[in-house]
C-alpha positions in Angstrom: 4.5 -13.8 19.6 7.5 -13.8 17.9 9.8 -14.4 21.1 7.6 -17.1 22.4 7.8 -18.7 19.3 11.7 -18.8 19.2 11.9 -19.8 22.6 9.1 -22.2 22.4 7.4 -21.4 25.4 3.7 -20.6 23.4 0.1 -21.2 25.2 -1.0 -23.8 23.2 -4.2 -22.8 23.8 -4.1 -19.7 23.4 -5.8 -18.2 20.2 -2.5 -16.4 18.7 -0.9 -20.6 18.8 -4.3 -21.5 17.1 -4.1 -19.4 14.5 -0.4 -20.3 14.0 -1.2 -24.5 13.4 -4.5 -23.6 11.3 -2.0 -21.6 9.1 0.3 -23.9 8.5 -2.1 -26.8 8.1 -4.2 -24.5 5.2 -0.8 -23.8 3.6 -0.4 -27.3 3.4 -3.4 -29.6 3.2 -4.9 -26.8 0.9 -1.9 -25.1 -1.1 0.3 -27.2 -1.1 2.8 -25.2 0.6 5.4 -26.6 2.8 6.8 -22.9 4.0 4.6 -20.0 5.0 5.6 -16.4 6.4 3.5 -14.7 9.1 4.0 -11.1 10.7 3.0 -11.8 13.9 5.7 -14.6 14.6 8.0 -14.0 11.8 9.2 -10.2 12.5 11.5 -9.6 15.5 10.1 -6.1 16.4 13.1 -5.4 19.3 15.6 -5.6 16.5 14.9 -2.0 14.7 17.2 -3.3 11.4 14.9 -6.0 10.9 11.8 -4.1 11.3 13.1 -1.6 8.6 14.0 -4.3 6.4 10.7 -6.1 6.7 8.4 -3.2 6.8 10.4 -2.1 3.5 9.8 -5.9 2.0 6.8 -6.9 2.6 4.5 -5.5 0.1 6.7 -7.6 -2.6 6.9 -10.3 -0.8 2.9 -10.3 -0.5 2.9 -9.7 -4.4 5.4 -12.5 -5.0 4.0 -14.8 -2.4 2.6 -18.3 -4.0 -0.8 -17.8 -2.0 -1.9 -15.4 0.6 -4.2 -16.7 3.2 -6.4 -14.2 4.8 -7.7 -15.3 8.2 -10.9 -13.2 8.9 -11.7 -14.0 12.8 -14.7 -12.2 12.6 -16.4 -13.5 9.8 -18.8 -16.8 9.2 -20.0 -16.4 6.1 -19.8 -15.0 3.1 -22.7 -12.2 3.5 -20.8 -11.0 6.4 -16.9 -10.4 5.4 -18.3 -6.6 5.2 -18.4 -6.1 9.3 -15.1 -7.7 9.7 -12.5 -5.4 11.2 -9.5 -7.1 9.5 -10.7 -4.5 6.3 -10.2 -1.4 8.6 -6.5 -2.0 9.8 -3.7 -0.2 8.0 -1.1 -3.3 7.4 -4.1 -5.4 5.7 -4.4 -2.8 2.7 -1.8 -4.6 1.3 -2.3 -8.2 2.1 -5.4 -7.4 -0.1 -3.6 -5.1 -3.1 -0.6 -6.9 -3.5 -0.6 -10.5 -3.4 -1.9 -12.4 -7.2 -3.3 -15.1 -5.4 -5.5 -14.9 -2.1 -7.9 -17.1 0.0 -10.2 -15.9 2.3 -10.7 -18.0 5.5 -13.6 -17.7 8.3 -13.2 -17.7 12.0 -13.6 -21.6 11.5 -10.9 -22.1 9.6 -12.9 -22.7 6.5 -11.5 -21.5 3.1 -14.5 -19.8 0.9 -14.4 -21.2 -3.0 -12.6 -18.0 -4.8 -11.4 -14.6 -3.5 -12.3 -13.1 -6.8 -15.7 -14.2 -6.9 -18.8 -11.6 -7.1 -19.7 -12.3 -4.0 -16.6 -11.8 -1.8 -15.4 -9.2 -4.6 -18.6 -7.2 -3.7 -18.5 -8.1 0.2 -15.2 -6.2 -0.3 -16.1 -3.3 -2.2 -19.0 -2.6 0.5 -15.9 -3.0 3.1 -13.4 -0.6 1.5 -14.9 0.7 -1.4 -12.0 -1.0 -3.6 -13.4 -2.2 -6.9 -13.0 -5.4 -8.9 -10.5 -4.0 -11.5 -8.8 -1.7 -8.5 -7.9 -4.8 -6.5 -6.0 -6.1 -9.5 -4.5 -3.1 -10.7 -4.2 -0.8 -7.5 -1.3 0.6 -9.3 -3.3 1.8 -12.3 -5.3 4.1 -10.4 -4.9 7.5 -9.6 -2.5 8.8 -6.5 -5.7 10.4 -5.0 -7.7 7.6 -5.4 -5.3 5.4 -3.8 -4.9 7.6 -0.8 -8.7 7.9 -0.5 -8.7 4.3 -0.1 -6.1 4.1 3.0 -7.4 7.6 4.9 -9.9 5.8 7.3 -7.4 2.6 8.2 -6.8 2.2 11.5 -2.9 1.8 12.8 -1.3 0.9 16.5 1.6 3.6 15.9 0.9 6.7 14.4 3.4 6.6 11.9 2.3 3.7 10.6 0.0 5.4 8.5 2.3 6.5 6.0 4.8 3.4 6.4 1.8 0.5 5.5 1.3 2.6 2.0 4.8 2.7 1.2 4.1 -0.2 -1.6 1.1 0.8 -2.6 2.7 3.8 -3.8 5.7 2.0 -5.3 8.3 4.0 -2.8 10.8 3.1 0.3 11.6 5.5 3.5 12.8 4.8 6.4 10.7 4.2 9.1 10.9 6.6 12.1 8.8 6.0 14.8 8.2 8.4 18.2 8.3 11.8 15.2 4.4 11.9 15.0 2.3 10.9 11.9 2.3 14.3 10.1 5.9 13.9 9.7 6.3 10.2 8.6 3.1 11.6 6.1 5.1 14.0 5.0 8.4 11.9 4.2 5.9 9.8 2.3 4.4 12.7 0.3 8.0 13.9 -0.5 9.1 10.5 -2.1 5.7 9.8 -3.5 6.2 13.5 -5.4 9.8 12.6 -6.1 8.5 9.4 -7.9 6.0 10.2 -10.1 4.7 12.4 -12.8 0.9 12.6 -11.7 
């Protein structure tokens, strides 16, 4: 999307522009927000330095973000944010860990009241098994624990299983793509072990 975007030749009705203009009019109406930042339009994924750069950044910039709206296409209401897919993808792990502030929204555009309440906080643990005080403090809990978490997320490259954990592990490599995702794995492992005392 990020080429149609630039070149402004986007399918206004398709549902990648929908999602776009819902985003921006949430950012706005409801955070009062006048700039947002969204993968899907915002990365240039021809240009390799910028995908290094951004797939470096973006855990801070989730955890320094004013708000982070989640957009959960799959869910209605509350009771079912469990069976939606958006908690099985790798790259959400840390649009959930990271950010201080989040809102959930439905596949109507809806915002539910509080992303900490018991409800969704308990919709989420029976999606990821993430706790309460681990989605405040992912960096409190143990290595394993945190890589028991991301095993079963589900990636489009390979590699990308060890490059969407990079922040939740506090570490940087570079990403490689086209090596396989026991190697990128195991540039991960090396820097995680490089990095910590545990």
């Amino acid at each position: 999307m990020y080429g149609d975007w630039k070149t402004g030749k986007l399918n206004s009705s398709s549902p990648g522009y929908h999602k776009i203009v819902n985003f921006c009019r949430s950012a706005w109406t409801n955070h009062g927000l006048a700039f947002g930042w969204m993968d899907t339009v915002c990365i240039n994924k021809e240009s390799s330095a910028e995908l290094d750069e951004f797939i470096r950044s973006m855990y801070k910039w989730y955890e320094r973000a004013a708000a982070c709206i989640i957009y959960l296409a799959e869910t209605q209401y509350i009771a079912d944010i469990h069976l939606d897919r958006w908690f099985t993808h790798g790259w959400t792990f840390q649009e959930l860990l990271a950010p201080n502030y989040v809102k959930f929204y439905n596949q109507d555009w809806q915002c539910f009241r509080s992303s900490r309440s018991q409800a969704i906080v308990s919709q989420i643990t029976k999606a990821t098994t993430i706790t309460d005080r681990e989605l405040s403090r992912i960096h409190l809990a143990p290595l394993s624990r945190r890589m028991q978490l991301a095993a079963a997320r589900e990636v489009t490259h390979e590699e990308d299983t060890a490059y969407s954990l990079m922040g939740i592990f506090n570490v940087s490599i570079a990403p490689v793509y086209g090596k396989g995702a026991e190697r990128s794995f195991a540039r991960l492992l090396h820097e995680i072990l490089n990095t910590t005392s545990e």
